[in-house]
Each structure stands twice: as structure tokens, then as C-alpha cells.
C-alpha positions as CSV (number, residue, x, y, z in Angstrom):
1,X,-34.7,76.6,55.1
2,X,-33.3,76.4,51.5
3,X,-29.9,76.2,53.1
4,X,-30.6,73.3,55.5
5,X,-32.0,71.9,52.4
6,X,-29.2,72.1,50.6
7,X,-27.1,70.7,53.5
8,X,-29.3,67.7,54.0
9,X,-29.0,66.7,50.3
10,X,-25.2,67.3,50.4
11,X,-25.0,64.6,53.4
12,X,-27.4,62.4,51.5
13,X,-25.2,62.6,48.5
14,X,-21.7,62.4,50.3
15,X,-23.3,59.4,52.3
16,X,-24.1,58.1,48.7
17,X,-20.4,58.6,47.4
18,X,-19.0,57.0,50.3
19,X,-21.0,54.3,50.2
20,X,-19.8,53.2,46.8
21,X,-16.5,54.0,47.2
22,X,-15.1,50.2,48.5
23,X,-17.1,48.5,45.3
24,X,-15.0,51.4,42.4
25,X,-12.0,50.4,44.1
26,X,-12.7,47.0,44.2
27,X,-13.6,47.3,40.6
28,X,-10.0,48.7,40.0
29,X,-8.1,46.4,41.7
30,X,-9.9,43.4,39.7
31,X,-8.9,45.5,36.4
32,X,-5.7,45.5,37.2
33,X,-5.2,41.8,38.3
34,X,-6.2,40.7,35.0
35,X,-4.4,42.6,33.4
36,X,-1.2,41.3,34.9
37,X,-2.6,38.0,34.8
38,X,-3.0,38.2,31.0
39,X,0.4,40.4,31.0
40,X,2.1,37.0,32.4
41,X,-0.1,34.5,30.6
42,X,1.3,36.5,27.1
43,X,4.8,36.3,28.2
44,X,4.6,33.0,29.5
45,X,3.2,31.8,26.1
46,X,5.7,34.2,24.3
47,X,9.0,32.5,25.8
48,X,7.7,29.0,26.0
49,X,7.2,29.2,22.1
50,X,10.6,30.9,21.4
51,X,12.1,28.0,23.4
52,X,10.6,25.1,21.7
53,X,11.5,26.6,18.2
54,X,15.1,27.4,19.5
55,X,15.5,23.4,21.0
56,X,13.8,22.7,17.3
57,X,16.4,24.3,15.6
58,X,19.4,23.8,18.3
59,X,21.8,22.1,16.2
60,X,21.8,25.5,13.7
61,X,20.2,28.7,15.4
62,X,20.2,27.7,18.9
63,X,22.2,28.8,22.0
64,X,24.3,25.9,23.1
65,X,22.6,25.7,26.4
66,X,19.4,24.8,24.8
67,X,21.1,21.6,22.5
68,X,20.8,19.2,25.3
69,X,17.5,20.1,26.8
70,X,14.4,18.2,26.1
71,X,11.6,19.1,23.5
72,X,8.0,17.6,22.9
73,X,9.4,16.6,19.8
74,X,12.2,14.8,21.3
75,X,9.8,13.5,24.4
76,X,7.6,12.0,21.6
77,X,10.6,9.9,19.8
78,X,12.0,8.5,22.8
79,X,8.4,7.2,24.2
80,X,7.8,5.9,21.0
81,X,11.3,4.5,19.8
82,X,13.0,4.6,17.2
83,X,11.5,6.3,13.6
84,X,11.9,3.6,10.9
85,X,13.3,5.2,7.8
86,X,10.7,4.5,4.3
87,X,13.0,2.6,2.3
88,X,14.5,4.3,-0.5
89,X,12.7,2.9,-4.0
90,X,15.0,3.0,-7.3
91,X,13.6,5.0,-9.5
92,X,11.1,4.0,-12.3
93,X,12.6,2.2,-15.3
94,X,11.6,4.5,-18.5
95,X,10.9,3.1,-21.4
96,X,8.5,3.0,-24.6
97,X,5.8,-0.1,-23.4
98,X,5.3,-2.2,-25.9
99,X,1.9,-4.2,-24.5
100,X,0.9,-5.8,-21.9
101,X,1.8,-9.7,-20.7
102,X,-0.8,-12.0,-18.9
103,X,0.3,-15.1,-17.8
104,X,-1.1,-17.8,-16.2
105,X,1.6,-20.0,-14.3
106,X,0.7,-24.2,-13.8
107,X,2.3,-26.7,-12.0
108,X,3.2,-26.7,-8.1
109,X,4.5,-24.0,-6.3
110,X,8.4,-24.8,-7.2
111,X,7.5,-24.8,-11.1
112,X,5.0,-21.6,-10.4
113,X,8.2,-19.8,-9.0
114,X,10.6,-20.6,-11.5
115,X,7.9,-19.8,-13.8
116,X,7.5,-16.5,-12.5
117,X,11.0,-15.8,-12.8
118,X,10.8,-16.5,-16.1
119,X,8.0,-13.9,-17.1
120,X,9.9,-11.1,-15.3
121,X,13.0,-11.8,-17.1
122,X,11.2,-11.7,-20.3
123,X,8.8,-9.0,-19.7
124,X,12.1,-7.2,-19.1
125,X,13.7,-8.1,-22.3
126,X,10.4,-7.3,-23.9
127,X,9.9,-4.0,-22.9
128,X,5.9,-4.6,-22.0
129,X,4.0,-4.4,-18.9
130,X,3.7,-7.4,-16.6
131,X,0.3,-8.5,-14.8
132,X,1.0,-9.6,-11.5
133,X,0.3,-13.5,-12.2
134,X,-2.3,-15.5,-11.9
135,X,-1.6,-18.9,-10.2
136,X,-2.8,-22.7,-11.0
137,X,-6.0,-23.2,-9.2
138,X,-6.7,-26.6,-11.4
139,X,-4.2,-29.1,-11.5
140,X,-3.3,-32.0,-9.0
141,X,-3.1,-29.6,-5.9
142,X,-6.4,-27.8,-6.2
143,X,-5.1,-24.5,-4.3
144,X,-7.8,-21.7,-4.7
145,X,-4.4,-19.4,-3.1
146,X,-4.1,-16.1,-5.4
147,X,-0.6,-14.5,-6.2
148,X,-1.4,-12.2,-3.4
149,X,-2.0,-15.1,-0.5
150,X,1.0,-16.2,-1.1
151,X,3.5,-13.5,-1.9
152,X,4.0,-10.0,-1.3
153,X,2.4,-8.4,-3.9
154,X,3.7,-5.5,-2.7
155,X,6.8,-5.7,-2.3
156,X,7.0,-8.1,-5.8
157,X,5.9,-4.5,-7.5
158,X,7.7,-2.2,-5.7
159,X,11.4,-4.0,-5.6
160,X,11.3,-4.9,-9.1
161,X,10.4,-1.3,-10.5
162,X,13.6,-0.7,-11.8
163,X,13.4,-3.3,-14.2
164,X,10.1,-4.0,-15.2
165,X,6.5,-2.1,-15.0
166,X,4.3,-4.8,-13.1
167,X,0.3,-4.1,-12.4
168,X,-2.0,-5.7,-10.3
169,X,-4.4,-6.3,-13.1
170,X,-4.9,-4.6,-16.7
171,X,-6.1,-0.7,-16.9
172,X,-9.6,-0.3,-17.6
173,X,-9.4,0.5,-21.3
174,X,-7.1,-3.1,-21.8
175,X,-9.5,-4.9,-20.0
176,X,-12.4,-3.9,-21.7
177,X,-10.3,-5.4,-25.1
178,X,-9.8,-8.7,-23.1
179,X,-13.7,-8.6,-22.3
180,X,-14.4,-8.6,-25.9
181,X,-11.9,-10.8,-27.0
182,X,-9.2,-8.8,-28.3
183,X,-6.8,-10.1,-27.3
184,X,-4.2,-13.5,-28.1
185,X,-3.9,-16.3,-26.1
186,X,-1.1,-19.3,-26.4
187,X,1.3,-21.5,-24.7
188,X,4.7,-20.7,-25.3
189,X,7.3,-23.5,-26.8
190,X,9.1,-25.5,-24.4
191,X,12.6,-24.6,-23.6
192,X,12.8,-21.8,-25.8
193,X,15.8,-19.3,-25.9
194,X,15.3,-15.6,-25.0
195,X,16.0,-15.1,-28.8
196,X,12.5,-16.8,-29.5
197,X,10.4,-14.6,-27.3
198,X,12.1,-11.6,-28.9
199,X,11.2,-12.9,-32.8
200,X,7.9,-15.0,-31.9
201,X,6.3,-13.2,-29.1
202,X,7.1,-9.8,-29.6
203,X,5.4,-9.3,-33.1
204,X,2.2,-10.5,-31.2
205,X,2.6,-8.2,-28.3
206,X,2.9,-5.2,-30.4
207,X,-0.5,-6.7,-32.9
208,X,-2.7,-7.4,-29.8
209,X,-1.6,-5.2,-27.1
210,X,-2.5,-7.8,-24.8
211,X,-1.2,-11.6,-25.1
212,X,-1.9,-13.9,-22.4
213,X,0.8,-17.3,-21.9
214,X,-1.7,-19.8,-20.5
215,X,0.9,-22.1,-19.9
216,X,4.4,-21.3,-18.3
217,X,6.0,-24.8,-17.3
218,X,7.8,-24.5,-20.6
219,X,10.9,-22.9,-19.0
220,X,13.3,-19.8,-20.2
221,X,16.1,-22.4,-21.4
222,X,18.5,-21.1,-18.8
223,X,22.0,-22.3,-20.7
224,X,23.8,-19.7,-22.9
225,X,21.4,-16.7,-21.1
226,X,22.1,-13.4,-21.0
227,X,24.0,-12.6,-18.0
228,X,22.2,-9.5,-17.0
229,X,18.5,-11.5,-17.9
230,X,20.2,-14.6,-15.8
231,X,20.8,-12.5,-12.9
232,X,17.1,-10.8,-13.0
233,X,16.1,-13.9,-12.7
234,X,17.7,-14.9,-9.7
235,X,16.9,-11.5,-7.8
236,X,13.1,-12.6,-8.6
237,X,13.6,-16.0,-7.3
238,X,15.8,-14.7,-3.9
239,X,14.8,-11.6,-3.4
240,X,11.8,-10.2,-5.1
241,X,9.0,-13.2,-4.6
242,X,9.0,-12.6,-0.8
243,X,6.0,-14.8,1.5
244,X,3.7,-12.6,3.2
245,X,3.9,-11.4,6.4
246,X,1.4,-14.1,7.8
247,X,3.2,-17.0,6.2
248,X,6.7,-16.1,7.4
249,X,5.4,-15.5,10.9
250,X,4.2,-18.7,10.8
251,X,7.3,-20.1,9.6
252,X,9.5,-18.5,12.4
253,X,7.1,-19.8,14.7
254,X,7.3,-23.4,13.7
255,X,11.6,-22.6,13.9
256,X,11.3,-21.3,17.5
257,X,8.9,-24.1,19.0
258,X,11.6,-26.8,17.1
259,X,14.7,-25.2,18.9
260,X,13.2,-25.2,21.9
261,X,12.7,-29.3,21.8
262,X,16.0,-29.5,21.2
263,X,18.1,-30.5,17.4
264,X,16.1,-31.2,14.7
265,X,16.0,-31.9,10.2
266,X,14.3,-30.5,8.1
267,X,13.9,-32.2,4.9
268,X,12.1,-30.9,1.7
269,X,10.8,-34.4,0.1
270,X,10.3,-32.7,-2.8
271,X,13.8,-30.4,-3.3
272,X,15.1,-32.8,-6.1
273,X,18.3,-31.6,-8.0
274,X,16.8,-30.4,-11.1
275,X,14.9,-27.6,-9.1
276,X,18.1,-26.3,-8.2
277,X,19.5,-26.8,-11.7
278,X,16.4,-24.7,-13.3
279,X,16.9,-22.0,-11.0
280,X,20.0,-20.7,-12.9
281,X,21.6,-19.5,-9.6
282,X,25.1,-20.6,-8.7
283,X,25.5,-18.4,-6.1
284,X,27.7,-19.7,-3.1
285,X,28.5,-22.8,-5.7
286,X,31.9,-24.2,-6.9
287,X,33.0,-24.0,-10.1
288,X,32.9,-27.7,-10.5
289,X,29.1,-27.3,-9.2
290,X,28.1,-24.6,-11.4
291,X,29.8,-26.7,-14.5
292,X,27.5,-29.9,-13.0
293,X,24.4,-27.9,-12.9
294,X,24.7,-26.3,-16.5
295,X,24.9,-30.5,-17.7
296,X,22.1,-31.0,-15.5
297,X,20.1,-28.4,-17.7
């Protein structure tokens, strides 16, 4: 009896072992799939990262069968174009400042310009820290336009570093002196030489730390300048004091729609000779032109 017991369990139990045999070996066969799957995923990963950094690198490290093959860096550039290079600024002009310069310029835009010229020139010969200026708002034109509607500000800053230190407006501890009045306020004398902004103006500079020039239609007197303050000038006037973006768009637009109906004038009412003699600039000019502008001056 105890033997056909025995037997009857040891079918039972090889019944059991058979009847779980197809699911371990299932089991098996899944372990092993994913392990080559992850075997292949690894190596997959492995080689396509050793290629990128090898087309990355081509021109120095790489095998020359990899220098003319695509990259995602290279497939980036060309759907996006070209990569415009950030211009290269000169480097910042050192110097011990000697105070700060406010101006506020009057006039119409040609005399505001020319004006603005000026203040560069002699914040330059000054050695003091220019604030971007502040344009007429009150006289026969009535223009609410800031410096900043009008010209690049930007670029105004930026191009002329090399020269001169120009701010958007005063640092907090200056303007707290122009709050409370400490500071000097004047219009300069008409025509004056560069020598009398150097003996005059200076001396207040350096008192009051701040002076403001609430007037600048006097004019730099532009006959027996400096050279190298004559030609700062004219790099403010022709290259520095840029329109912005908006206004020059606007401009080119107006160009294109008069080409396209055919010839056309344009005719400044208000370009009279003596702007062009004030400017300073005889670029592109004869010398018998350059001689008639200096007697125009």
C-alpha cells in the first residue's frame, strides 16, 4: 500500500513538473531576448555617439571617411542658414573719468545732429562720461521723439566705446546729486574753440561732477580743429548716429515703391549749404571745395 502510495504521488508530482515545464522555458527564452535586445540597444547607442563626436571633431581626430558625412550639427546649420558672426567691439577706452556731461541739444534735427557731434567730440577731449542726449521737445517743431525713437541707442554706445564712455542716463548715486541740486547748469559760448571747453568747462566738470549744457546750438567752431577731434566728429555724424531699425525700413520702403513708378528727385528743402559747411566733413570733396567750405565757416 505504502508503495503504491508512493507511486501515485511520484505521478502526481512528475505530472506537476511537466506541466510547468513550457512556462520555465518560456521564462528563459524572454530573459534572454532582452538581454540581446538591451545588448544591441547599448551598442547601438555606443557607436552612434562615437560617430557624432568623430563627425564633430572630423577636421582634427576623425577618420577621413567621416569628414564629408552629415552631423545634427551640420543638419541644424544648413536648415537654418548661415550663423551671423557677433560683431567684434573695440575694446573699452581706459581712462581716469573726470565727471559726467548732460546735455540737452535744441534746434531741428540737422542742428540736434551736428550738435551731438559736437558733445562726443568734447566729451572725448574731456575725458568725462557722456549721457546719451536728451533731444528738443519745446521749440518750433514740438517733437515729444526721445534720442532713442530716433537713433540707435545702441549701436550710438556700442560703436563709439573706443573713444568715449556714453550712458543711457546717470548712475544712481549721480542722480541722486542732480535730484538735489548738485549739480551746474549753463549754455556754452557760441563758437567756441576746443581750447575753451578744456579751460572753461573742465574746471566745472571736475567741481560738480555733473554739468548739464542746456543749450548746444552754439557749435564746436569747426576751423583750426584738431584733426583727430575733427575726424570723431565726422564718424558720429556718418557712422555712429544710425536711424533705428523701424525708421530705415520705412525709408527703403518709400525707395522701393519710387523705383518701381519709374525715375524720380528727391530734394531736401531744407539741405542748405551751411549744414554741409558745419559738418566739418570733406570727404569725397575737392580741394577747391574743402577750401570753399572752411570760408563758408
Amino acid at each position: 500500500m505504502r508503495c503504491k502510495a508512493a507511486a501515485a504521488m511520484g505521478l502526481k508530482a512528475g505530472g506537476a513538473g511537466k506541466l510547468r515545464l513550457p512556462s520555465v522555458v518560456a521564462a528563459v527564452a524572454r530573459s534572454r531576448m532582452m538581454k540581446l535586445w538591451v545588448l544591441r540597444a547599448t551598442t547601438t547607442v555606443l557607436l552612434w555617439t562615437c560617430l557624432v563626436q568623430l563627425t564633430a571633431v572630423g577636421e582634427t581626430w576623425g577618420p577621413r571617411v567621416l569628414m564629408g558625412w552629415p552631423s545634427c550639427r551640420t543638419a541644424r546649420l544648413a536648415m537654418t542658414g548661415p550663423v551671423a558672426e557677433k560683431a567684434v567691439l573695440p575694446p573699452r577706452r581706459v581712462y581716469r573719468n573726470n565727471g559726467y556731461l548732460m546735455v540737452s541739444c535744441n534746434g531741428g534735427l540737422n542742428q540736434m545732429r551736428a550738435a551731438i557731434c559736437d558733445m562726443v567730440a568734447i566729451a572725448r577731449h574731456l575725458n568725462v562720461t557722456l549721457i546719451v542726449p536728451e533731444l528738443d521737445k519745446t521749440s518750433f517743431w514740438n517733437d515729444p521723439s526721445e534720442f532713442q525713437d530716433i537713433f540707435d541707442v545702441e549701436h550710438f554706445i556700442t560703436s563709439l566705446r573706443g573713444e568715449v564712455r556714453i550712458l543711457r542716463e546717470l548712475p544712481p548715486r549721480m542722480k541722486q546729486r542732480v535730484e538735489v541740486g548738485m549739480f551746474h547748469s549753463m549754455p556754452p559760448i557760441s563758437w567756441s574753440d576746443i581750447s575753451y571747453y578744456h579751460n572753461q568747462i573742465l574746471p566745472l566738470i571736475q567741481k560738480h561732477k555733473v554739468l548739464h549744457l542746456n543749450r548746444t546750438d552754439a557749435r564746436l567752431a569747426n576751423n583750426g580743429l584738431p584733426l583727430d577731434i575733427q575726424k570723431l566728429r565726422c564718424r558720429v555724424n556718418y557712422a555712429s548716429l544710425k536711424f533705428t531699425p523701424q525708421i530705415e525700413e520705412l525709408g527703403r520702403q518709400v525707395i522701393r515703391i519710387l523705383r518701381k513708378n519709374g525715375p524720380f528727385l528727391v530734394l531736401h528743402l531744407r539741405y542748405e549749404m551751411d549744414m554741409l559747411a558745419f559738418s566739418g566733413c570733406t570727404e569725397g570733396c575737392t580741394r577747391e571745395e574743402a577750401d570753399e567750405l572752411t570760408r563758408m565757416r
